[in-house]
N, C-alpha and C positions, 0 to 999 in steps of 0.2 A: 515775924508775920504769921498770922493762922493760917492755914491750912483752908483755900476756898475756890467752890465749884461754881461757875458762871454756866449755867443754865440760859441757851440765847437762840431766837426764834431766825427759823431764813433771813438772809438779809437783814442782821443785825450787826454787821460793819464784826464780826467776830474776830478776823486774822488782823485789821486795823487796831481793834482792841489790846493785840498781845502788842505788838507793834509801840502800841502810845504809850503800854505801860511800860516795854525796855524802854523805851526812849527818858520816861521819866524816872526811872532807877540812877542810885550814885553809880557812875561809870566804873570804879573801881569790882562792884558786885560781879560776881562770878553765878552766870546766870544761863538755862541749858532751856532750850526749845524741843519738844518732840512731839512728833507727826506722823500717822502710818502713812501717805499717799506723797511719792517723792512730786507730782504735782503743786501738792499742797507746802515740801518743800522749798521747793523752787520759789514759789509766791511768796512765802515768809522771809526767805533769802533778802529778794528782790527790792523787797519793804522795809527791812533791816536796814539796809545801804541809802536808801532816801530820808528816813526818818530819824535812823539812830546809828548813823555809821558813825561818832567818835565813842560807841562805846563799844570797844573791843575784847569785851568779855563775855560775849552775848552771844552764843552756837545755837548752830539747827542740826537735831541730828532726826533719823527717821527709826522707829521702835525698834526692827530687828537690829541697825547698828548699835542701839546702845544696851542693846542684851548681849550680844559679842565683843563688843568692846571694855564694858564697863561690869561684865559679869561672868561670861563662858571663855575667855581667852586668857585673863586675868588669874583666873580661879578654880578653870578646871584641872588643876592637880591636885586640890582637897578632897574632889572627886573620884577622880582618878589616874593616880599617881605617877609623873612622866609622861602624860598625853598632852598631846596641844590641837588645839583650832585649827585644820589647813585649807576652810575654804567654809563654804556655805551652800548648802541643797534648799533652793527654794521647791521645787516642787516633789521631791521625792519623801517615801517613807520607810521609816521601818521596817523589818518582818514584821507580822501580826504577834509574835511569840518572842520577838528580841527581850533579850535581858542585860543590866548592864550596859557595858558601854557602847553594841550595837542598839540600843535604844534610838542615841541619842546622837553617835555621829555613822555615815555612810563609813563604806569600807575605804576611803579615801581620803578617812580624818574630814568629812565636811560635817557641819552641825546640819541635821535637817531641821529647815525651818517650822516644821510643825512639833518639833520638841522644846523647840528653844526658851518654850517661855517656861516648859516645866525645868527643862538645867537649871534654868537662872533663879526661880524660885528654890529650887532645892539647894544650890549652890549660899544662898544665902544664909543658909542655918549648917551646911557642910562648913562653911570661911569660918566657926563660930565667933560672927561679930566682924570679921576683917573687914567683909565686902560692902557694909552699908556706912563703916565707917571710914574706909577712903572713899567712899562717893561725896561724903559730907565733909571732907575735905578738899574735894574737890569744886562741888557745887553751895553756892547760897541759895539758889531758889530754881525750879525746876517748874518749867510751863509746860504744860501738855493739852494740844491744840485737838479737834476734835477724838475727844476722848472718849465719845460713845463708840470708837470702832475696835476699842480692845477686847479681849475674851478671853474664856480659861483661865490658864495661870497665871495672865496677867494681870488679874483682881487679887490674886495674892503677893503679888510683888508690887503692886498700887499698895495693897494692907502695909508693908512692909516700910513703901516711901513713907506713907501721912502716919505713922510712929517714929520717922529720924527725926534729928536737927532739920533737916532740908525744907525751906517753907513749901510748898507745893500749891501748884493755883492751874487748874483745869477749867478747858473750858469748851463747851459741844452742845450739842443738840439732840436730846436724845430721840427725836422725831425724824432725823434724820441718819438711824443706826439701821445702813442696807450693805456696811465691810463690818469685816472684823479680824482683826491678826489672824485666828486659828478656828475658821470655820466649820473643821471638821472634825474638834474635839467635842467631849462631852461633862468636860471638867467646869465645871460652876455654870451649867447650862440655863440655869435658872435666871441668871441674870445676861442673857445673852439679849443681843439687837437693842431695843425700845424698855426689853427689861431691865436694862443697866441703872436705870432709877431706881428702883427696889436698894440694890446695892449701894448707891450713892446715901438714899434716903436712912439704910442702915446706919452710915459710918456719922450720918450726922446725929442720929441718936446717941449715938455713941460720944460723941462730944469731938471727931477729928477732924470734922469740917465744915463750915459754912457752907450754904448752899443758898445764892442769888438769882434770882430771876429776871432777864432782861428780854423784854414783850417789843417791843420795838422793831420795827420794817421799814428801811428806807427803801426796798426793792416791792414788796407788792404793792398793790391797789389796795386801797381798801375792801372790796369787797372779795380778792383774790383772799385776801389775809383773815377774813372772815370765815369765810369757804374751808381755809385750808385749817382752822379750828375746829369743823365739825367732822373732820378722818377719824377724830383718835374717840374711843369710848370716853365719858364725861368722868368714868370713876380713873381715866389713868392724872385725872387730875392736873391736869396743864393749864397754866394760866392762858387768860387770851391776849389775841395780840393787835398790837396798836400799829397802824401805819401812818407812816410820815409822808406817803407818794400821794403827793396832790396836783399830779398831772393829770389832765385831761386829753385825750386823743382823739373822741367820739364813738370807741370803741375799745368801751373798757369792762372789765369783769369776766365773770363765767359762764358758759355758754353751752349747752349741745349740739352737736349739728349732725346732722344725716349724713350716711354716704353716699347719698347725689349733689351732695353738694360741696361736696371734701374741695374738687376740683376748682369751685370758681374761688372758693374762701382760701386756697392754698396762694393761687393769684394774686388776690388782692393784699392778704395780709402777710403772707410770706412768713408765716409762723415755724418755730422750731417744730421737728415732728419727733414726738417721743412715744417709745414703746416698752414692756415691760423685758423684752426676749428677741431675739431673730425669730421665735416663731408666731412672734403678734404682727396682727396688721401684712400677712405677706399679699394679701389682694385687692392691697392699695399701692398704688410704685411712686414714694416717696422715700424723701432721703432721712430717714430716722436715725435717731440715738438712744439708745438704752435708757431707763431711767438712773443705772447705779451711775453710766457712765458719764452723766450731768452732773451729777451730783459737784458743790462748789462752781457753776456756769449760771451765769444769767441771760435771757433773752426778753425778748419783749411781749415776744409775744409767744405762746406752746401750743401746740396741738397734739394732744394725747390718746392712742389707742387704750382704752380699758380692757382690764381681763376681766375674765367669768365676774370674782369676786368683787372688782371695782365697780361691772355695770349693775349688780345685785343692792351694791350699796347705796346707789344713785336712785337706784328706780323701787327700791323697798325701804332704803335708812340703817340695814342691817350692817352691825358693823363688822370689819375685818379683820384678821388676825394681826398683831403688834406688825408683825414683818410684811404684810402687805400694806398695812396705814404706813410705814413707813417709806414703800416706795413709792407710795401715791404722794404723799408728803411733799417729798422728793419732784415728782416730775411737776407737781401742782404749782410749789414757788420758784421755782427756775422762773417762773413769768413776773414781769413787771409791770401789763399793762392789760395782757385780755389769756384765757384760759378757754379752748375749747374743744369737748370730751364729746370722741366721735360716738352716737349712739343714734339707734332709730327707733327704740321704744322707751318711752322718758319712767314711762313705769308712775309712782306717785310723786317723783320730783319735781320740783317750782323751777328748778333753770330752765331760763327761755331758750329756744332753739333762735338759731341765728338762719335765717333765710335771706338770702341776694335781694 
């Protein structure tokens, strides 16, 4: 099989996607799922066992497991000879100045997690050749579920998969890139968040991957999913997207509303309230959720406090940086029936205000 990236808009039935295809695989294939968000885990799990539970060659594993598993615990004595893996530091780091093997593991033999994807890249040319070739013994095809949330080193051991035997088939959204394994490196920074398309669009010049486009929305409205086309600047070149939500409620679309009137529209429509920060929206007392932290949640209905740059973009057209389109993105398709962005100066925007 080639080597192909499924590029697919909110609410395009995406984790169903990987789902349908294990299920239609010969059960014998030896076939590996990975995921950075054990949320997003759990889900795939979940679907696995309704859809395709007689094929028992089919794993979910979550990114840092399968850098430990299948690359630093394995491997690291080609590195560094007689050492082993005795745990994992997710949140700690190196000295500024470590060398060697305090680089990369605490004084406690743990990998810190903000190293791991460089070991496992470097491990790959240290094994010369071991490590990609028991992987390829081990896997026939390897899925990897929102895959705009990797970074760093992980673009080079991405290079490294779609050059094996291993078919490889990803599949994300790059409009929705607001995680990222290793936020805080500055290693291939250029293809970081919403710019992970750059990189993608490389590898297809290059001939290692197909690159599909699937526009389709069973969750927004139609004019939610309109709307949520015009965040991104025209040159990042995203196709637009089609929806298939042909309910009607009375009270559909996108809307502004004032802050006198937060209170009766909270009432009636009992919308999700989302915010970019704990420090947005604190003088309103409502029960909000971040926008990273929706991110894979649908509601019906959203109510969104905007920041500086969201309400500049509403009420001038101006657009936002990749990583703020992308959490506006984000909090904008969570909705499936009405959208409305608290503001009290509409500025030159056409969204109607919703009044009681």
């Amino acid at each position: 099989m080639a080597n192909l990236l499924i590029l697919a808009v909110a609410g395009s039935r995406k984790t169903q996607g990987i789902v349908e295809h294990c299920a239609s695989l010969p059960e014998n294939r030896s076939v590996l799922i990975l995921t950075y968000t054990q949320a997003n885990q759990a889900e795939l799990r979940s679907r696995l066992r309704q859809h395709a539970g007689d094929h028992h060659n089919v794993e979910v594993m979550g990114w840092f497991t399968f850098l430990l598993r299948h690359f630093a615990k394995p491997f690291l004595p080609f590195k560094f000879q007689g050492q082993r893996i005795l745990g994992f530091n997710f949140e700690g780091e190196p000295a500024r100045m470590a060398r060697g093997k305090s680089r990369f593991l605490d004084s406690n033999g743990a990998a810190y997690a903000c190293q791991l994807g460089r070991l496992a890249h470097e491990l790959i040319a240290e094994s010369g050749g071991a490590l990609m070739k028991r992987l390829e013994s081990i896997y026939d095809e390897i899925l990897i579920d929102e895959v705009q949330d990797l970074s760093s080193h992980d673009w080079e051991i991405f290079d490294a998969l779609l050059r094996s035997r291993i078919s490889i088939r990803m599949v994300g959204d790059i409009r929705q890139s607001v995680l990222a394994t290793n936020p805080r490196s500055k290693k291939n920074s250029k293809y970081s968040y919403a710019n992970a398309i750059t990189w993608f669009r490389e590898r297809e010049t290059e001939g290692l991957l197909e690159i599909q486009e699937r526009t389709t929305t069973w969750r927004c409205h139609p004019s939610i999913a309109t709307f949520s086309d015009t965040i991104f600047d025209p040159t990042w070149n995203f196709a637009s997207t089609h929806s298939e939500n042909i309910n009607v409620t009375g009270h559909d679309g996108v809307f502004l509303l004032t802050s006198k009137d937060i209170e009766e529209y909270v009432s009636r429509y009992e919308p999700k309230c989302l915010r970019y920060n704990v420090s947005s929206g604190k003088k309103f007392n409502l029960d909000f959720m971040n926008f990273k932290v929706s991110k894979g949640m649908t509601f019906e209905r959203v109510l969104i406090i905007p920041t500086g740059p969201i309400q500049k973009f509403i009420m001038s057209g101006a657009y936002l940086t990749a990583t703020s389109a992308s959490s506006f993105y984000v909090a904008v398709t969570r909705a499936e029936q009405s959208v409305a962005i608290v503001m009290d100066n509409a500025g030159e925007s056409l969204l109607p205000f919703w009044s009681p």
